[in-house]
N, C-alpha and C positions, 0 to 999 in steps of 0.2 A: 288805416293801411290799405294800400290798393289789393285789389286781386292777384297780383303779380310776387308783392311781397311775403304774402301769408303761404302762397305754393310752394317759392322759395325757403319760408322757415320751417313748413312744414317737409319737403325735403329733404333739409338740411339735417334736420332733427332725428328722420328714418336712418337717414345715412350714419349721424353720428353716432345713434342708438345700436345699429348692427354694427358694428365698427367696434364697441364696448364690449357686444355680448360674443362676438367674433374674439377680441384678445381675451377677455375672460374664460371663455370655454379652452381655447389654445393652452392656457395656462395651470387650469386645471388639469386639461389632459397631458400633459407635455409631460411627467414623470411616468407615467404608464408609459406614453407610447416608446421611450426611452429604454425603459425598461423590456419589452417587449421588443425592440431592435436589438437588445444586448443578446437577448436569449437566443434573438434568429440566430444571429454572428456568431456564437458560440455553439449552435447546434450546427452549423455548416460546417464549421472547425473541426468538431470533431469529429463528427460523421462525414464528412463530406457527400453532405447533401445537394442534391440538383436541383431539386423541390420540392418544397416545403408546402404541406397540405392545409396544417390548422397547427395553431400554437394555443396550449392551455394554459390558462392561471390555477394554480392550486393552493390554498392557504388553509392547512391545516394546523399540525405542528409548527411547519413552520412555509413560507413562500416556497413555490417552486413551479419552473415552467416545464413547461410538456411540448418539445415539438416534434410533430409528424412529421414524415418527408421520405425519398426515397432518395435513394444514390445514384452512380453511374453505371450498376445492373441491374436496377430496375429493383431492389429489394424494398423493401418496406421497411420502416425504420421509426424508433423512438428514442429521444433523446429525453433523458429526466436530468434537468438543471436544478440543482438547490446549490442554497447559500454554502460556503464551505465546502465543496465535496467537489471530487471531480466529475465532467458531464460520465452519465450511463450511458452509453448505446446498448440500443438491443431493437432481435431484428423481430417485428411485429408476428411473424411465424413460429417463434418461441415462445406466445403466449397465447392468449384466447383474445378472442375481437371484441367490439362493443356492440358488436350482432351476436354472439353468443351469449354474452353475460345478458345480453335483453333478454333473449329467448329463454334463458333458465330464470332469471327476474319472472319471467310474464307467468311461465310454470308456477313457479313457487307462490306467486302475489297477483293473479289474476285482476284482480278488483282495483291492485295500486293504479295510479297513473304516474307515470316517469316524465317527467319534467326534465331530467338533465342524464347524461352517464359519459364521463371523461374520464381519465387517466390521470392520477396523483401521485402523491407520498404521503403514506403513513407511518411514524417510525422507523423513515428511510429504507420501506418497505414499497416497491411498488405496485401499485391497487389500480380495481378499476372503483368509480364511484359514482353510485347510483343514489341520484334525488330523487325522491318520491313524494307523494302526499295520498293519503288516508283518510276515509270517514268524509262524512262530508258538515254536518255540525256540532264542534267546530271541526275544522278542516286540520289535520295533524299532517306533519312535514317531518322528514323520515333520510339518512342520510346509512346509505347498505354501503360495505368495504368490501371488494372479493378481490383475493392475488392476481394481479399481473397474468404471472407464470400457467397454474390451472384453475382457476376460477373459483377455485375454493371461497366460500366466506368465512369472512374475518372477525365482524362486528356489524354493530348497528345504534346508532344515535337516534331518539327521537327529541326532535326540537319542544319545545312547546307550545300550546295549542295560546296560551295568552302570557302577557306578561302583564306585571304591574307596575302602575305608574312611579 
């Protein structure tokens, strides 16, 4: 084969190969993203939101999205979507922030390092929820609840440090 031909199939090969990995990822992702346009749509609905800052997944009991956003007077605003239930509104000044809930975390657990802290459902309770991890061998992973409303805590999960095969 000339030189001309093997560029060609080797082109052709790049191309068809991203072109695979391009529909295959689309495809995987295409229920999320679905799902996560359902949650916008229904948090503008009911809030009437103007925009929308961050949308969370939450899967605990059971799915449910979380989205920020604010209105047409500028408030602050959470929208808790679960399956079944109609959207929450509530206005983010009703409850504590996820700069409070750190700052009384960091108080309480100096040594943790925080990995994650979003806004959920707990027993159709809304939470703030703080990832953490501990120690360092092995490394323990740590999942704190505190109310919504005043930051109270709720509970606490520790993951496990191994599992078995």
């Amino acid at each position: 084969m000339t030189t001309q031909r093997w560029v060609f199939v080797i082109v052709a090969s790049i191309i068809l190969l991203a072109t695979v990995l391009f529909i295959y990822f689309r495809d995987i992702q295409q229920p999320q993203w679905t799902a996560k346009d359902e949650a916008r749509k229904q948090a503008v609905e009911a809030a009437d939101l103007v925009q929308i800052e961050k949308i969370y997944e939450h899967i605990w009991n059971k799915k449910s999205w979380i989205v920020q956003g604010s209105n047409e007077l500028d408030e602050e605003l959470f929208v808790f979507l679960a399956e079944e239930q109609l959207p929450d509104v509530v206005k983010a000044a009703d409850g504590v922030s996820a700069e409070q809930i750190s700052s009384a975390f960091k108080t309480k657990k100096p040594d943790a390092a925080v990995l994650r802290i979003q806004p959920g459902l707990l027993d159709n309770t809304r939470i703030w929820e703080v990832y953490y991890s501990e120690s360092d061998n092995p490394k323990h992973y740590y999942y704190d609840f505190y109310r919504f409303v005043d930051g109270a805590f709720i509970d606490s999960y520790k993951l496990p440090a191994k599992t078995e095969p």
